[in-house]
C-alpha positions in Angstrom: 15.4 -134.3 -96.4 12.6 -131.9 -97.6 11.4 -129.2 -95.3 8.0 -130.7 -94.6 9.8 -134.0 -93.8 12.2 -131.6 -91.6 9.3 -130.0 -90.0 7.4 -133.1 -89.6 10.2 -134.6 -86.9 10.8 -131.4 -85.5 11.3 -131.7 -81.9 9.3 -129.7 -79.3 11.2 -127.2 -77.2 10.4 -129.4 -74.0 12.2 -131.6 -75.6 15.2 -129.4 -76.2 15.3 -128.8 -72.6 15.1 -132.7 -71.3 17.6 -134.2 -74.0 21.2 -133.6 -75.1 21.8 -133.0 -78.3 23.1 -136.7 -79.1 20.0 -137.8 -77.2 17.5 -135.6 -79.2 19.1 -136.6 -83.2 18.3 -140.1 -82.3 14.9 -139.8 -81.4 14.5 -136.9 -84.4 16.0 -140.5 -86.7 13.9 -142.6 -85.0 10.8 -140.5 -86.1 11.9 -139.9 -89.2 11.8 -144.1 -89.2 8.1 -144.2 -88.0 7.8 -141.4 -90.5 8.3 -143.8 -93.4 7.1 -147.0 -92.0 3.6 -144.9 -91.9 3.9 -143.6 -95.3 4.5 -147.5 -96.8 1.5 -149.0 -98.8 3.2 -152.0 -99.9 1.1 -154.5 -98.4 -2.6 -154.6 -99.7 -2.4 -150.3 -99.1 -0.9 -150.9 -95.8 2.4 -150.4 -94.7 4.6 -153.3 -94.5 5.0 -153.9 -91.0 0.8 -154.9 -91.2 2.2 -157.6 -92.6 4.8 -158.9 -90.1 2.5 -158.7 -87.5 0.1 -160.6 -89.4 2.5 -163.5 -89.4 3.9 -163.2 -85.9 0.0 -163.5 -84.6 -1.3 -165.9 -86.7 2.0 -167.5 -85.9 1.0 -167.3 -81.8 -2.2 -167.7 -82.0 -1.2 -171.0 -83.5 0.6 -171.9 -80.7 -1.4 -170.8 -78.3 -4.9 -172.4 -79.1 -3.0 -175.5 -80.3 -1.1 -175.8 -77.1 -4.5 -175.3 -75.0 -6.6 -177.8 -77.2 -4.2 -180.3 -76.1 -3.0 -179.5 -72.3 -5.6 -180.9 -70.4 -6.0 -183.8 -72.2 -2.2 -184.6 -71.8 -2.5 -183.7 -67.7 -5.1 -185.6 -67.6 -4.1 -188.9 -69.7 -2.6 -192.2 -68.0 1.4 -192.1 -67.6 1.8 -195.2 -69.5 -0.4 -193.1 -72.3 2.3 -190.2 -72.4 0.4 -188.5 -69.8 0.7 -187.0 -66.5 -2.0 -188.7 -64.8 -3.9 -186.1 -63.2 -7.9 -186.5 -62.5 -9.7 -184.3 -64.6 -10.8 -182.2 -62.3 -7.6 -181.2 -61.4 -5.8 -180.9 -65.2 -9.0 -178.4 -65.5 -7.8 -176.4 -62.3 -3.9 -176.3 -63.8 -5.2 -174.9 -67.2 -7.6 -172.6 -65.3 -4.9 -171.2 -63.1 -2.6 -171.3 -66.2 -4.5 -168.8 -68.1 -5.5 -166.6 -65.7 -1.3 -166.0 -64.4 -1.2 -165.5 -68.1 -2.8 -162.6 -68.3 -1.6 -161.2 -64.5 1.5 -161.4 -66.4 0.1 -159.5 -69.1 -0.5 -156.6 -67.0 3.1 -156.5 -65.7 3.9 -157.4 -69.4 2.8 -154.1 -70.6 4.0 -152.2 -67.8 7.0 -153.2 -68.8 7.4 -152.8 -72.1 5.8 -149.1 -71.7 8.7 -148.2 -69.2 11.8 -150.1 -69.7 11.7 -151.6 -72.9 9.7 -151.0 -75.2 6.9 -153.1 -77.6 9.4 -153.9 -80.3 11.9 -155.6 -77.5 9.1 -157.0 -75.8 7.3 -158.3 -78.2 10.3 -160.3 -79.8 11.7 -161.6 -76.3 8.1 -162.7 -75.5 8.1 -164.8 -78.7 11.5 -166.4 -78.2 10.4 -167.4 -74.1 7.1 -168.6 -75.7 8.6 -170.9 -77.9 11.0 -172.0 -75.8 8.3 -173.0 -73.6 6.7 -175.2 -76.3 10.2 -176.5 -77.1 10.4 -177.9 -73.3 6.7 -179.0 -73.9 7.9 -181.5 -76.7 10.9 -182.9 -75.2 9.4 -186.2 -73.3 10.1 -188.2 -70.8 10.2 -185.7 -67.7 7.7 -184.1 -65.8 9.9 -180.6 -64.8 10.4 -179.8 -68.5 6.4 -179.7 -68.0 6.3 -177.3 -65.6 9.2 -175.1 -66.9 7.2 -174.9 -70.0 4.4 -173.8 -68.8 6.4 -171.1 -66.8 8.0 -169.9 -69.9 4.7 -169.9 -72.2 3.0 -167.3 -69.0 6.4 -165.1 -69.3 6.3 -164.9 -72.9 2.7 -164.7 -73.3 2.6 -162.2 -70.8 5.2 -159.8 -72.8 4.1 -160.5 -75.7 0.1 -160.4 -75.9 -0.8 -157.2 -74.7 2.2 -155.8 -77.0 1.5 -156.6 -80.6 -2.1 -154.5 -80.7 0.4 -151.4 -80.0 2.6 -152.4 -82.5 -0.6 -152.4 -85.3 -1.2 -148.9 -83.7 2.2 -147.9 -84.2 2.2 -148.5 -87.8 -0.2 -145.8 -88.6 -1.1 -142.0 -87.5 -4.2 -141.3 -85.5 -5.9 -139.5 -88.3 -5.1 -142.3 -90.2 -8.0 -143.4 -92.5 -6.3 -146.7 -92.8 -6.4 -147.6 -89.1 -9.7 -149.3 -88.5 -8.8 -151.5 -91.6 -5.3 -152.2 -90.9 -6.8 -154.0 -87.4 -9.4 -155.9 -89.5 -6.4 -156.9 -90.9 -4.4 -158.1 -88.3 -7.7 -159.8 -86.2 -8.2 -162.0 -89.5 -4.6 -163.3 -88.8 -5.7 -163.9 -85.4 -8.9 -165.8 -86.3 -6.8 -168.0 -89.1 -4.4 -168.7 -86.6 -6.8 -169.6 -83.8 -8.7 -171.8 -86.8 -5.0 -173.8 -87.5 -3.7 -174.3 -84.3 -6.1 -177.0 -83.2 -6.6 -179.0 -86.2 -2.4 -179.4 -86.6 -1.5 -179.9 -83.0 -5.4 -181.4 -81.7 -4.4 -184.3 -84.1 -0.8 -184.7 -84.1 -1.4 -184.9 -80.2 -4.1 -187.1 -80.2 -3.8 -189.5 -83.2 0.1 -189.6 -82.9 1.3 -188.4 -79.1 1.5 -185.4 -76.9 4.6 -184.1 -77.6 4.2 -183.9 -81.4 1.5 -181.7 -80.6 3.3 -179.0 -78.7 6.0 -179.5 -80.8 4.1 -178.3 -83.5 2.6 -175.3 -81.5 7.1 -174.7 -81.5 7.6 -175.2 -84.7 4.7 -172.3 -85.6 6.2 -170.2 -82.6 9.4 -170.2 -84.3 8.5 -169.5 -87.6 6.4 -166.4 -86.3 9.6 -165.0 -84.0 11.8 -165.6 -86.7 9.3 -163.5 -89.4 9.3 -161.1 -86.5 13.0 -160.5 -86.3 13.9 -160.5 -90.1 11.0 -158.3 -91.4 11.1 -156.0 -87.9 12.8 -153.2 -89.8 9.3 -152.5 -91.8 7.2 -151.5 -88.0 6.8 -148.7 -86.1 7.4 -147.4 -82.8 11.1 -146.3 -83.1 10.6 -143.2 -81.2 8.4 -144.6 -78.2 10.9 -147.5 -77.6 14.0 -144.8 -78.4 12.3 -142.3 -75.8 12.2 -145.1 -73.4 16.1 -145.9 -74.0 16.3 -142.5 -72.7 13.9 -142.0 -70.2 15.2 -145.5 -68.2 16.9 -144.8 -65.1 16.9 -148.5 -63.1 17.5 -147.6 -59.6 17.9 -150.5 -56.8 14.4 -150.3 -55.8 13.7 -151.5 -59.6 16.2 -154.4 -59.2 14.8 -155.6 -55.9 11.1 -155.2 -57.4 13.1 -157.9 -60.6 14.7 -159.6 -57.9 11.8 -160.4 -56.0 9.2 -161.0 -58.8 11.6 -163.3 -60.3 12.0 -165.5 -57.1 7.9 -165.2 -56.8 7.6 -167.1 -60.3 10.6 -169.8 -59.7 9.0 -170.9 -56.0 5.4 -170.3 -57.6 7.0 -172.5 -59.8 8.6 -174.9 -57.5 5.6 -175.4 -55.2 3.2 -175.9 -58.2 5.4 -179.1 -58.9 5.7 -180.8 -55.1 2.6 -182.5 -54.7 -1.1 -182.6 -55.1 -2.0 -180.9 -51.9 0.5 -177.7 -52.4 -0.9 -177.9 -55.5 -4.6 -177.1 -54.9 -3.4 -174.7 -52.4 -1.3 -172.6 -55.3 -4.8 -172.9 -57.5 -6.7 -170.9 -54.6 -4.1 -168.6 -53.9 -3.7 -168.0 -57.3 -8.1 -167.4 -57.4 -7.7 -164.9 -54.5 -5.5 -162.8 -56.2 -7.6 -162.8 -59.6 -10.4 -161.3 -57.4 -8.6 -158.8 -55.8 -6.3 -157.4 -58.7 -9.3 -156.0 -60.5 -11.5 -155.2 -57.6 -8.1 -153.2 -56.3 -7.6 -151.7 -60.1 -11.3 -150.3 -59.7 -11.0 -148.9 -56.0 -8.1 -146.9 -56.6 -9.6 -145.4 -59.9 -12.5 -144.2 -58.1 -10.3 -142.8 -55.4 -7.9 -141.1 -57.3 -8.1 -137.4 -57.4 -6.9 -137.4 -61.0 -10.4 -138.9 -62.1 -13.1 -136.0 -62.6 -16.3 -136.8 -61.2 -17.9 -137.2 -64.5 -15.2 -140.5 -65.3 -16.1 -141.8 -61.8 -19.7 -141.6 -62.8 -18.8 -144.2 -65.3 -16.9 -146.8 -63.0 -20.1 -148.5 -61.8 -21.4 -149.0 -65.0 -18.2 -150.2 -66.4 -17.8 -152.9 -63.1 -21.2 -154.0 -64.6 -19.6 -154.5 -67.9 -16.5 -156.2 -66.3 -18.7 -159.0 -64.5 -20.7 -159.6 -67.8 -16.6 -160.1 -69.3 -16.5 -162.5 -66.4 -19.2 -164.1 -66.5 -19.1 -164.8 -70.0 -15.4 -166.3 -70.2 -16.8 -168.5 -67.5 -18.1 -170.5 -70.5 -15.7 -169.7 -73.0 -12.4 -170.8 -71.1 -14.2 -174.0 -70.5 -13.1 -174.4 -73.8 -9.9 -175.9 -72.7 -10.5 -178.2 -69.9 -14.7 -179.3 -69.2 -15.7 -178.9 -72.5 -12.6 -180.6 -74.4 -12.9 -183.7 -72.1 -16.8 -183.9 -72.8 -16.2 -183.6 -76.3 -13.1 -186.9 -76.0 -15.4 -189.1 -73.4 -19.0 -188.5 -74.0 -19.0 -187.3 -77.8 -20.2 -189.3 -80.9 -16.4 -187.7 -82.9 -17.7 -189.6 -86.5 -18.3 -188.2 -89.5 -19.1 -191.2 -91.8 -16.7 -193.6 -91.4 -14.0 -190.9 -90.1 -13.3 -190.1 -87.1 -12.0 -187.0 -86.0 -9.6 -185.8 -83.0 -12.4 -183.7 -80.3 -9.5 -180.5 -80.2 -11.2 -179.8 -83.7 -14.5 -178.5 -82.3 -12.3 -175.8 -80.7 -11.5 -174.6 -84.5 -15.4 -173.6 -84.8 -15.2 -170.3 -82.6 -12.5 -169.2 -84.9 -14.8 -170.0 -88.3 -18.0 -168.7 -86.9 -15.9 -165.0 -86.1 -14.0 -165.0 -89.3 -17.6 -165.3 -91.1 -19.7 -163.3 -89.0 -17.6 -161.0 -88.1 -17.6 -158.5 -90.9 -21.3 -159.1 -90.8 -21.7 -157.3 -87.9 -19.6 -155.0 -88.2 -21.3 -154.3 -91.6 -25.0 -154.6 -89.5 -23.3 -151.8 -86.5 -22.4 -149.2 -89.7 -25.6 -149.8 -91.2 -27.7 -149.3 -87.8 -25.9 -146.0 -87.4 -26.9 -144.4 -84.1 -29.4 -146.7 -84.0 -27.7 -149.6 -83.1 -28.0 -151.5 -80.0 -26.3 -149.9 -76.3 -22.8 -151.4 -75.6 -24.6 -152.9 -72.4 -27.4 -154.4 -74.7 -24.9 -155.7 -77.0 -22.5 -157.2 -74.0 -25.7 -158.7 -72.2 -26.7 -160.5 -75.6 -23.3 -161.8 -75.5 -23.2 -163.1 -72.2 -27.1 -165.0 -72.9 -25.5 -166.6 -75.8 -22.2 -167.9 -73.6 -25.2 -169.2 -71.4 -27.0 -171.0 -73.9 -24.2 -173.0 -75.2 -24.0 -174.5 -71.8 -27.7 -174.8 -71.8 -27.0 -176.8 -75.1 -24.7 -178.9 -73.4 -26.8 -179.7 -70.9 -30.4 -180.6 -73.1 -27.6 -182.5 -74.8 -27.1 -184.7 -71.8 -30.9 -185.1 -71.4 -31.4 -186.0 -74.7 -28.6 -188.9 -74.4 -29.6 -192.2 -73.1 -27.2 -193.5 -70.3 -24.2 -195.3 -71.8 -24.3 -193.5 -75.3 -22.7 -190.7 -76.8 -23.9 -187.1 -77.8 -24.6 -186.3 -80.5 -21.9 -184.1 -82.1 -24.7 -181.5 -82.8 -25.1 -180.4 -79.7 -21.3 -179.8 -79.6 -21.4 -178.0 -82.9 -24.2 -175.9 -81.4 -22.7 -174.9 -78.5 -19.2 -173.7 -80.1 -21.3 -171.6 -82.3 -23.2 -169.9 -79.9 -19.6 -169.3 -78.2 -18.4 -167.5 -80.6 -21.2 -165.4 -81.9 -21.1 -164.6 -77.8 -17.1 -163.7 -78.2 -18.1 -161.6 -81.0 -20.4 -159.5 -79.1 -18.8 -159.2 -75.1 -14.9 -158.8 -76.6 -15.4 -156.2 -79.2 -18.2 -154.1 -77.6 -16.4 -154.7 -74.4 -13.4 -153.8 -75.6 -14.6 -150.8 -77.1 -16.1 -149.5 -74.1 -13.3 -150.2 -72.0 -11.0 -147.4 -74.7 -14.2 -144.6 -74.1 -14.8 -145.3 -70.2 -11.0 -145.0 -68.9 -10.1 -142.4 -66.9 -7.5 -140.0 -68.8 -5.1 -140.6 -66.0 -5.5 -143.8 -66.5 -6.1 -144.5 -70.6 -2.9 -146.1 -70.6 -3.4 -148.7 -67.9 -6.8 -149.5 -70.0 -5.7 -152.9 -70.9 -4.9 -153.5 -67.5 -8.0 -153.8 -66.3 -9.0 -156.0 -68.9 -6.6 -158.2 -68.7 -7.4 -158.6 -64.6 -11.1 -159.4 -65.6 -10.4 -161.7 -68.2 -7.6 -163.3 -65.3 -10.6 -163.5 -62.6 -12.7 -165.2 -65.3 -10.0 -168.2 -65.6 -9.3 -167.4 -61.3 -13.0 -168.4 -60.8 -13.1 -170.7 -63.3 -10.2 -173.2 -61.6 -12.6 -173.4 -58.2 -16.2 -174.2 -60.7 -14.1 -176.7 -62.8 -13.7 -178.8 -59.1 -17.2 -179.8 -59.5 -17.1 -181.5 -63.3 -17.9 -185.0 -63.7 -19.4 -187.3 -66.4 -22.2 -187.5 -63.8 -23.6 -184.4 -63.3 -23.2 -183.0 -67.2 -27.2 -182.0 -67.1 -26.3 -179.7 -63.6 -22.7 -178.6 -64.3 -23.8 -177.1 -67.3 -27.2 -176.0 -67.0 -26.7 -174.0 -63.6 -23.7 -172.2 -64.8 -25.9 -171.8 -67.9 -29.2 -170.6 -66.5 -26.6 -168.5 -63.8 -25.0 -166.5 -66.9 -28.2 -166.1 -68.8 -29.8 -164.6 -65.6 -26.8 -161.9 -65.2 -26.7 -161.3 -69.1 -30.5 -160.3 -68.9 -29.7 -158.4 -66.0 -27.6 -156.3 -67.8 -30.2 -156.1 -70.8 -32.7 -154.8 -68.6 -30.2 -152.3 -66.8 -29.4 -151.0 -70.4 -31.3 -147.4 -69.5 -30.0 -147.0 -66.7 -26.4 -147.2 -68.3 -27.4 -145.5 -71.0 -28.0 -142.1 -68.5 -25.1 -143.1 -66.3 -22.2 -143.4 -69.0 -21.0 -140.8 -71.0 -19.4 -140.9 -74.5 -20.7 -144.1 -74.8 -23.2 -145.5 -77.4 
């Protein structure tokens, strides 16, 4: 070893004091190992591991969006269709409450991987729960491999998702030039991913049954866990996860706080499954919490005396931000239950003489952000400082999530009674959702890394996660009131509701602009 390579995993004399000398030559190899998975340009200029994370995420994203284009319809559909039988209204609740347990779990997810595991570990055993989930999905014939799947999809998402984000981060130093890139990278694996899923598992599930759909979202599962685990030598994050090893000291508390988390999520579980009525009253419960986690997360922020009074200037602001992140994934979660059924029932699904499965419209949010994406991003650099204010940008966005419900509903004016919309109006919508997405998840985002309390930058993702969960919490009570019906005032209000709050915040943009520091 040279003697820059020497100095370069040096350890610091704190760390001489607080680890033996076994302790402190594995974490000096393990940074040695970061050392060279940083230094690797084998893939495109990239380190290797950039590569292995672009396959495990296209990989889950896959899945994921393939599983969800299909979930609701299969609650939803007649027994003697494969189904489950559920009325719409309440297959919309499940995937509602679904998704916003999924990322609860995420927060717990990263707690844990940050304290007792580590992102490699948590990251792999996320994958293999995840797609043993979709396995139990594909296996027919009984309803509590259902629910067990779905239980196992929320675990392993939950370890998993907010995970693999630190393992891109991992692969490079922060004065990395490569960095910004290397994510660009890794989100286009997202996007082609989120682009697949659907089309595969939207028309093996609806042109051939169900359970060929989710077991596709498996078969892609496995094929990502599997890339995972044979190319894992090539990422980074040896030291973190080796400090961790260390650092881990499980006392009983920590096996009665396992203990009793565990049990939460097999009776959660349990009572989910009994019956209709305990069923709604797990969905409500499970909307309560969404609203408090976040509103809790914020409180103690602002109470904390580790936050200086300059960072607590910026928690109002940034709760305005949150509701726009809310408000706006009131739309696009509707993705997977309201609008999938309107696109099956009430949508002309022909393109000539072919007709195509309604999960595919779900694919357009993932083309319109793999081709505009860059754009703006080139449109942000070129603007320079004077580009829009976060709160500007995350206001458009939440206007546009409102006008492609306002879409759906001139759709249903436009439509004489007893014919189908035009797909148009479909197409429309979708596009305005994911120019929206665009906008609200990356400025959002953004924000969310400047406006963090220090104490608090590594519980960042927390917060977001518990905003993006009250969106889907919220969303399982709104979906109650869908019907074929009332299309014109179950979309328009929402819509008209979320233009009003994205203006809101448009207008407010001065304000915000003196109130939040660091922020553009």
């Amino acid at each position: 070893m040279t003697e820059s390579n020497q100095e370069n995993i040096e350890l610091t004399s704190a760390d001489y004091e607080r680890y033996s000398p076994p302790e402190q030559e594995l974490i000096r190899q393990a940074r040695a190992a970061d050392r060279l998975a940083q230094k690797d340009t084998s893939f495109m200029g990239h380190p290797r591991g950039l590569l292995t994370l672009f396959n495990l995420e296209l990989w889950e994203r896959f899945s994921y969006l393939g599983f969800q284009a299909i979930l609701a319809l299969y609650l939803s559909a007649a027994v003697v269709n494969g189904g489950l039988g559920y009325e719409t209204t309440t297959a919309s609740s499940i995937v509602a409450a679904y998704g916003a347990l999924l990322y609860l779990l995420s927060i717990g997810g990263a707690w844990i991987a940050d304290r007792i595991i580590g992102t490699h570990k948590a990251v792999l055993w996320g994958g293999i729960i995840i797609a043993a989930g979709h396995i139990c999905m594909g296996i027919p014939g009984h309803v509590g491999l259902t629910w067990a799947g779905l239980g196992f999809i929320i675990v392993g998402t939950g370890l998993l998702k907010p995970n693999v984000s630190t393992k891109v981060g991992e692969l490079y130093s922060p004065t990395d030039h490569r960095r910004d890139a290397g994510f660009s990278i890794y989100y286009a694996g997202i996007n082609i991913g989120a682009f697949l899923g659907p089309l595969v598992a939207g028309w093996l599930g609806q042109k051939i049954n169900w359970h060929a759909g989710f077991s596709a979202a498996a078969i892609g599962m496995i094929i990502g866990v599997v890339l995972y685990s044979v190319q894992g030598r090539y990422l980074g994050g040896h030291e973190s996860a080796t400090r961790i090893r260390i650092n881990f000291r499980p006392d009983k508390n920590f096996w009665y706080v396992v203990g009793l988390a565990a049990a939460v999520v097999v009776l959660a579980i349990i009572f989910a499954a009994t019956s209709l009525v305990e069923l709604d009253g797990f969905i409500n419960a499970i909307t309560a919490l969404t609203i408090a986690v976040p509103a809790i997360y914020l409180v103690w922020m602002y109470r904390s005396p580790r936050v200086t009074n300059p960072e607590r200037g910026n928690l109002l602001p940034y709760a305005f931000l949150l509701i726009a992140l809310v408000m706006y994934n009131l739309t696009y979660f509707q993705t997977g239950n309201t609008l999938n059924f309107l696109a099956l029932e009430r949508t002309n699904n022909t393109l000539g003489s072919f007709h195509y499965p309604s999960t595919w419209y779900i694919s357009l949010t993932a083309i319109v952000e793999i081709i505009m994406g860059p754009v703006l991003a080139w449109v942000w650099v070129k603007l320079g400082k004077r580009q829009p204010h976060v709160a500007a940008k995350v206001g458009l966005g939440t206007i546009l999530g409102g006008f492609a419900f306002i879409l759906i509903a001139l759709g249903g004016l436009a439509t004489p009674h007893g014919h189908l919309m035009s797909a148009m109006w479909m197409f429309g919508c979708y596009v305005f959702l994911g120019l929206g997405d665009l906008l609200v998840q990356t400025s959002g985002m953004s924000a969310t890394t400047k406006l963090a309390p220090r104490a608090f930058a590594s519980q960042t993702m927390a917060v977001w996660f518990a905003a993006m969960a009250m969106a889907q919490g919220v969303q399982a009570q709104i979906v109650k009131f869908f019907s074929y019906e009332n299309i014109v005032a179950y979309f328009g209000i929402q819509g008209l509701v979320i233009i009003a709050y994205g203006l809101f915040l448009v207008a407010l943009t001065p304000w915000m602009r003196k109130r939040m520091t660091n922020v553009a």
